[in-house]
C-alpha positions as CSV (number, residue, x, y, z in Angstrom):
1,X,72.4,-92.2,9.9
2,X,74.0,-92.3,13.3
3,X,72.6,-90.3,16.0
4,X,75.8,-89.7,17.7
5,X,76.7,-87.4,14.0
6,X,74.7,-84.6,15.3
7,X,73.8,-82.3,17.9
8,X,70.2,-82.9,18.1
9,X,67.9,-85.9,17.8
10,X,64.3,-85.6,16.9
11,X,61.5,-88.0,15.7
12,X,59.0,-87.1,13.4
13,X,55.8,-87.2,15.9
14,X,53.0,-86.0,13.1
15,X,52.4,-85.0,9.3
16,X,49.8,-82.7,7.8
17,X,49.0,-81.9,4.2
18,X,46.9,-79.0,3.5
19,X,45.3,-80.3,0.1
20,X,42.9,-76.9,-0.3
21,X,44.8,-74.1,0.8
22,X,43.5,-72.2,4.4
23,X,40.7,-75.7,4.6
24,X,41.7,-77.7,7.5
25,X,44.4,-80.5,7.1
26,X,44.6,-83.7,6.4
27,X,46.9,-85.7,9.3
28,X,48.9,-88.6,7.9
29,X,51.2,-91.2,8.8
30,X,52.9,-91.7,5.5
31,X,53.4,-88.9,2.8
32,X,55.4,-88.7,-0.1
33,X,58.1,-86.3,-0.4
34,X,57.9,-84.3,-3.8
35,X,59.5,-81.2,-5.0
36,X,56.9,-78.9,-4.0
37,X,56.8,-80.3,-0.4
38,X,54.0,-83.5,0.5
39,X,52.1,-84.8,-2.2
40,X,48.7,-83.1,-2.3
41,X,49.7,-80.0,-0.4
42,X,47.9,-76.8,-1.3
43,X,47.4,-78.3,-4.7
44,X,43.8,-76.3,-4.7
45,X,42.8,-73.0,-3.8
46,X,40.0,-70.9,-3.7
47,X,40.1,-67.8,-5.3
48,X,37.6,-64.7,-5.6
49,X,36.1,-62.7,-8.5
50,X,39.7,-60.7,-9.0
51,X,41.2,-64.1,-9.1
52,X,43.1,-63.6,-6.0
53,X,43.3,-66.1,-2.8
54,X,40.8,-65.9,0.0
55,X,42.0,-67.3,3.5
56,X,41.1,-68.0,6.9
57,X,42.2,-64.4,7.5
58,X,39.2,-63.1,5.8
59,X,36.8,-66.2,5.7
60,X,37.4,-68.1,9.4
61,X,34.3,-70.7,8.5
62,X,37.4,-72.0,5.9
63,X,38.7,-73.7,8.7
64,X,35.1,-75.9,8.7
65,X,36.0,-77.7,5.6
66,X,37.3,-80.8,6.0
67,X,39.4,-82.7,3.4
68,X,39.9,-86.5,2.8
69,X,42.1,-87.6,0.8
70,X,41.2,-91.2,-1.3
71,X,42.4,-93.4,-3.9
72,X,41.4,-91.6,-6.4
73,X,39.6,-88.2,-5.4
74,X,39.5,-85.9,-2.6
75,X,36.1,-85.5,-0.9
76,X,35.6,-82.2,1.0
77,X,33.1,-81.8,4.0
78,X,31.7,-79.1,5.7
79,X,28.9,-78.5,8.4
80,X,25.2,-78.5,6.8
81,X,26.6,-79.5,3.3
82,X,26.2,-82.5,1.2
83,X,29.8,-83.9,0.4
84,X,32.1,-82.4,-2.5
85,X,33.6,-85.1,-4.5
86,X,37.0,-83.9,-6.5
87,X,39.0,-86.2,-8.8
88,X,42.4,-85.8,-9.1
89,X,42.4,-86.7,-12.4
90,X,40.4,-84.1,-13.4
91,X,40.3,-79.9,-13.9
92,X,38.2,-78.0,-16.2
93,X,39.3,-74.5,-18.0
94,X,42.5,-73.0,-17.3
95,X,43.3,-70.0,-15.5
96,X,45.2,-67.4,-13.9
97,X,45.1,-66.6,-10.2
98,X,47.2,-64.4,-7.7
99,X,48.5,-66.2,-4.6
100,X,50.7,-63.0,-2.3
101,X,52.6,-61.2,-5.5
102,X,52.7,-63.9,-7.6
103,X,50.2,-64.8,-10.4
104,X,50.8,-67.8,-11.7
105,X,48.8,-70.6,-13.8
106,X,46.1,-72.7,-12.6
107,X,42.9,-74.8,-13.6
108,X,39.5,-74.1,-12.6
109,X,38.0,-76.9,-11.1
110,X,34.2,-75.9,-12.7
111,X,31.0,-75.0,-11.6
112,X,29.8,-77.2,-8.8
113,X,32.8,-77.0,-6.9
114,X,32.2,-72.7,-7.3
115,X,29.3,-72.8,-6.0
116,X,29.6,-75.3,-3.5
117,X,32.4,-72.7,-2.1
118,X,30.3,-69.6,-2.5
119,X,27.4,-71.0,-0.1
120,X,29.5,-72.7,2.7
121,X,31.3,-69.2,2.6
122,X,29.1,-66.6,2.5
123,X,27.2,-65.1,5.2
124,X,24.0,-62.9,5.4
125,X,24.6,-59.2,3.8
126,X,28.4,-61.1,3.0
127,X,27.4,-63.0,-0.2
128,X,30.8,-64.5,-1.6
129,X,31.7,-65.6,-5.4
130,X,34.6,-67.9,-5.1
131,X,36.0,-70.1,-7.4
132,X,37.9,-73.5,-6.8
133,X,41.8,-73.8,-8.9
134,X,43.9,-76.5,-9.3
135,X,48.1,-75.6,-9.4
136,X,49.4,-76.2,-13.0
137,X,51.9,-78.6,-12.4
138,X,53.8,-77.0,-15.4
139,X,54.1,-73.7,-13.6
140,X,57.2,-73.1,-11.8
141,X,56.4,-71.1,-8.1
142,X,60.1,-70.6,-6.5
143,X,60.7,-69.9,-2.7
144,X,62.4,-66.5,-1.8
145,X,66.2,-67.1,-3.2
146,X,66.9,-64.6,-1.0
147,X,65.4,-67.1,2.1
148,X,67.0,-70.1,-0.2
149,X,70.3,-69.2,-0.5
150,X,70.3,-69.6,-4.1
151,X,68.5,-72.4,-4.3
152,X,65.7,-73.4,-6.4
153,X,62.7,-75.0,-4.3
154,X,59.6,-74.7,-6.0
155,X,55.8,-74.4,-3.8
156,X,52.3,-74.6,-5.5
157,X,49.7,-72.5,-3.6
158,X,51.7,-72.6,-0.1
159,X,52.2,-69.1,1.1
160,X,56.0,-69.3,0.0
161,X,58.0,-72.2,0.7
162,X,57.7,-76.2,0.1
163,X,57.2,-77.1,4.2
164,X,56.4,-76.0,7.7
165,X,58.3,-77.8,10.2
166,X,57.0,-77.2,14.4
167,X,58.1,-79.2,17.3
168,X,55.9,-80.3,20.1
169,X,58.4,-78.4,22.5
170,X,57.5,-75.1,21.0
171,X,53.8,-75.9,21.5
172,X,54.4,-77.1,25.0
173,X,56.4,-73.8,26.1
174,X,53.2,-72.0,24.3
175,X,50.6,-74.0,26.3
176,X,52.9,-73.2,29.7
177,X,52.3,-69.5,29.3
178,X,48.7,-69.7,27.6
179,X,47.5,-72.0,31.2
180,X,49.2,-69.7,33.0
181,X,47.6,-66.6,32.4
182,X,43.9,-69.0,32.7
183,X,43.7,-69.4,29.1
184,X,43.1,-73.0,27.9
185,X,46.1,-75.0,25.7
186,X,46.0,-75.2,22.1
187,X,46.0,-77.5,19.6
188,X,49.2,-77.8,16.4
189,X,47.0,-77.8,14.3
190,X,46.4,-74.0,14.5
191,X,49.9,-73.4,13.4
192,X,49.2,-75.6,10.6
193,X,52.7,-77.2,10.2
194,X,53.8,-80.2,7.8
195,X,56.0,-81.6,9.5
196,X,56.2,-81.9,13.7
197,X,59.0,-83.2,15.6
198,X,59.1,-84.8,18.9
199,X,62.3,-84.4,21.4
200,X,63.6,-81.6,21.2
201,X,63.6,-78.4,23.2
202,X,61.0,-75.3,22.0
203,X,62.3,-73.5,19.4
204,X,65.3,-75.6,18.2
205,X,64.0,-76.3,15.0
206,X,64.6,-72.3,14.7
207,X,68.3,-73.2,15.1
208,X,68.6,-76.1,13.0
209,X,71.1,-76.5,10.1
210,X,69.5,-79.0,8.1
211,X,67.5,-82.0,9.1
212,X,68.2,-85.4,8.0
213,X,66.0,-87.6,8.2
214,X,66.0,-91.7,8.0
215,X,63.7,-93.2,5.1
216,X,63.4,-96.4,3.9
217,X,64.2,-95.2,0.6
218,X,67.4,-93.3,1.7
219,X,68.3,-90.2,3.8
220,X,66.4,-87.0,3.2
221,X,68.0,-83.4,3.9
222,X,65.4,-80.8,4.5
223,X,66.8,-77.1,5.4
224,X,64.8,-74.6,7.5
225,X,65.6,-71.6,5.9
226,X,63.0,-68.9,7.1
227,X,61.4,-68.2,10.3
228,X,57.3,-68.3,10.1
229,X,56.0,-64.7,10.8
230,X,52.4,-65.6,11.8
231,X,48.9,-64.0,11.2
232,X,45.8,-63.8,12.9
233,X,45.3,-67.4,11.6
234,X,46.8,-69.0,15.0
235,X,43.6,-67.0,17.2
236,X,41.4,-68.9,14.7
237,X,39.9,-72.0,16.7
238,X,39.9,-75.2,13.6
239,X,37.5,-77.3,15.6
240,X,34.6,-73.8,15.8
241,X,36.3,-70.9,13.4
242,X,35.5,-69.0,16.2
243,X,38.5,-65.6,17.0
244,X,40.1,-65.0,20.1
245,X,43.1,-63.3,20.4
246,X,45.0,-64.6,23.2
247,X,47.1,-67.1,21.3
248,X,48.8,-64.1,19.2
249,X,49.1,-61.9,22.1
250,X,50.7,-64.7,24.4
251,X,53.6,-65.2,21.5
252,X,54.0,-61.1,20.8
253,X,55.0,-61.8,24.7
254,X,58.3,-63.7,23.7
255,X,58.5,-64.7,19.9
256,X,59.4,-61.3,18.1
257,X,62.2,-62.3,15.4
258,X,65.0,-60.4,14.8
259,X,65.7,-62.2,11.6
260,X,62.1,-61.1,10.1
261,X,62.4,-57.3,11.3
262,X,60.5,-58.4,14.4
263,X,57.6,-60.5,13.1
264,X,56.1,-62.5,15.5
265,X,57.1,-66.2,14.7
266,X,56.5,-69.9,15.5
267,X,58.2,-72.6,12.9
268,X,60.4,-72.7,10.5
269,X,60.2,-72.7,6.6
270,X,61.8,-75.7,5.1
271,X,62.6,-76.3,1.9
272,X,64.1,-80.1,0.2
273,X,67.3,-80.6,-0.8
274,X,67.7,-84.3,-0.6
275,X,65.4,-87.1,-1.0
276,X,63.0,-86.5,-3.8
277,X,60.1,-89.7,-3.9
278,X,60.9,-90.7,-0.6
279,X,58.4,-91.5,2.2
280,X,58.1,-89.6,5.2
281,X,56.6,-91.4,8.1
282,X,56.0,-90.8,11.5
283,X,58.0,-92.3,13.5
284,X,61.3,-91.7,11.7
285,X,64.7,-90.7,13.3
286,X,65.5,-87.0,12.5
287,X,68.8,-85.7,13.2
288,X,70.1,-81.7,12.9
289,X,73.1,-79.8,14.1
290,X,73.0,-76.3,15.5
291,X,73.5,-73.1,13.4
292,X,75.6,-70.4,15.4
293,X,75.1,-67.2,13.4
């Protein structure tokens, strides 16, 4: 890949995985490119007695549990709780849950892991009955081919595409204005991307064609094809769950999107077009040529 091919050049400066979806992420600086995005990503869920996805947007304390991923099982942590050990190997009845409009097939992950959810989660007079899934890797979830072009890129539990990419010169413009108006900088990880790239200016990865990126295994071609219209997720703070809206207002300031009839945005979805079972790590050379529409 040479640099002087394209308009842009970018290094990958962090990866995140999201193993249970709307639970915080897991940072890495190696993960494995698969169809569905990184390995491990929103792989689990947590669903409520309709079978339907809970999030941050109605359970902020979700942002509390902590994943690790090991060899062999992922261990979840949260504040006043004894650990919750998860194989990966294993999944108990199967299932059929509702993530947005779609309902698609899934494994329930059994008892302990229910009810460990229900009492991290609820809250007095809020009692919760939750349920922890597993993605059925033999269900087939596509992206928007409307967003795709036509192509076929398949997600598990994500909200609708494989990958999040975010630049660190978004978040800086973001932090400019938040300091500004006496508001304290924010972290990334609110806008819980997989992918962030370092040196480029804020907001290019909004105008980028497709990114290629230099692996040891080969080049990889990733495509944004959708801009991110945010939530109230991004007012949630990870490190408390505690809601304050300044970060949302602050980007209704500057970041309403044409393209997604005004949505406020901040990202790009991605989806994989090149470079199946290769590694992404940080550190790598990205390169991406503007899009003039």
């Amino acid at each position: 890949m040479n640099a002087a091919d394209f308009d842009l050049q970018a290094t990958i400066a962090r990866l995140f995985v999201y193993p249970v979806k709307s639970c915080a992420g897991v940072e890495l600086d190696e993960a494995l490119l698969i169809e569905t995005g990184l390995e491990f990503d929103r792989a689990w869920m947590v669903v409520d007695a309709q079978c339907e996805f809970v999030s941050q947007r109605e359970l902020p304390r979700m942002a509390l549990i902590r994943p690790q991923l090991k060899h062999s099982e992922m261990v979840l942590r949260a504040p006043g709780m004894l650990a919750l050990h998860i194989a990966f190997d294993r999944v108990e009845e199967p299932a059929r849950v509702k993530v947005w409009k779609d309902e698609v097939a899934a494994y329930d992950m059994g008892d302990i892991a229910a009810q460990w959810f229900s009492d991290f989660l609820s809250e007095p007079g809020r009692p919760q009955k939750l349920r922890m899934v597993r993605f059925d890797p033999e269900q087939q979830r596509l992206s928007s081919l409307k967003w795709t072009q036509g192509v076929e890129a398949p997600n598990q539990f994500a909200d609708g595409f494989p990958l999040l990419v975010a630049s660190e010169g978004s978040l800086a413009e973001l932090n400019a204005k938040l300091v500004a108006a006496g508001h304290e900088a924010v972290g990334i990880e609110r806008f819980r991307p997989n992918i962030v790239l370092a040196g480029i200016e804020g907001h290019d990865e909004d105008r980028v064609d497709t990114l290629h990126v230099a692996t040891a295994e080969g080049e990889v071609l990733l495509r944004p094809v959708k801009p991110c219209a945010r939530c109230p997720i991004p007012d949630i703070d990870p490190q408390t769950a505690a809601s304050s809206p300044e970060v949302g207002d602050m980007l209704r300031t500057y970041r309403s999107d044409p393209r997604v009839d005004g949505a406020i945005t901040f990202g790009m979805n991605a989806i994989v077009l090149q470079g199946l079972e290769h590694a992404l790590r940080v550190g790598q050379p990205v390169g991406g040529n503007l899009r003039f529409e």
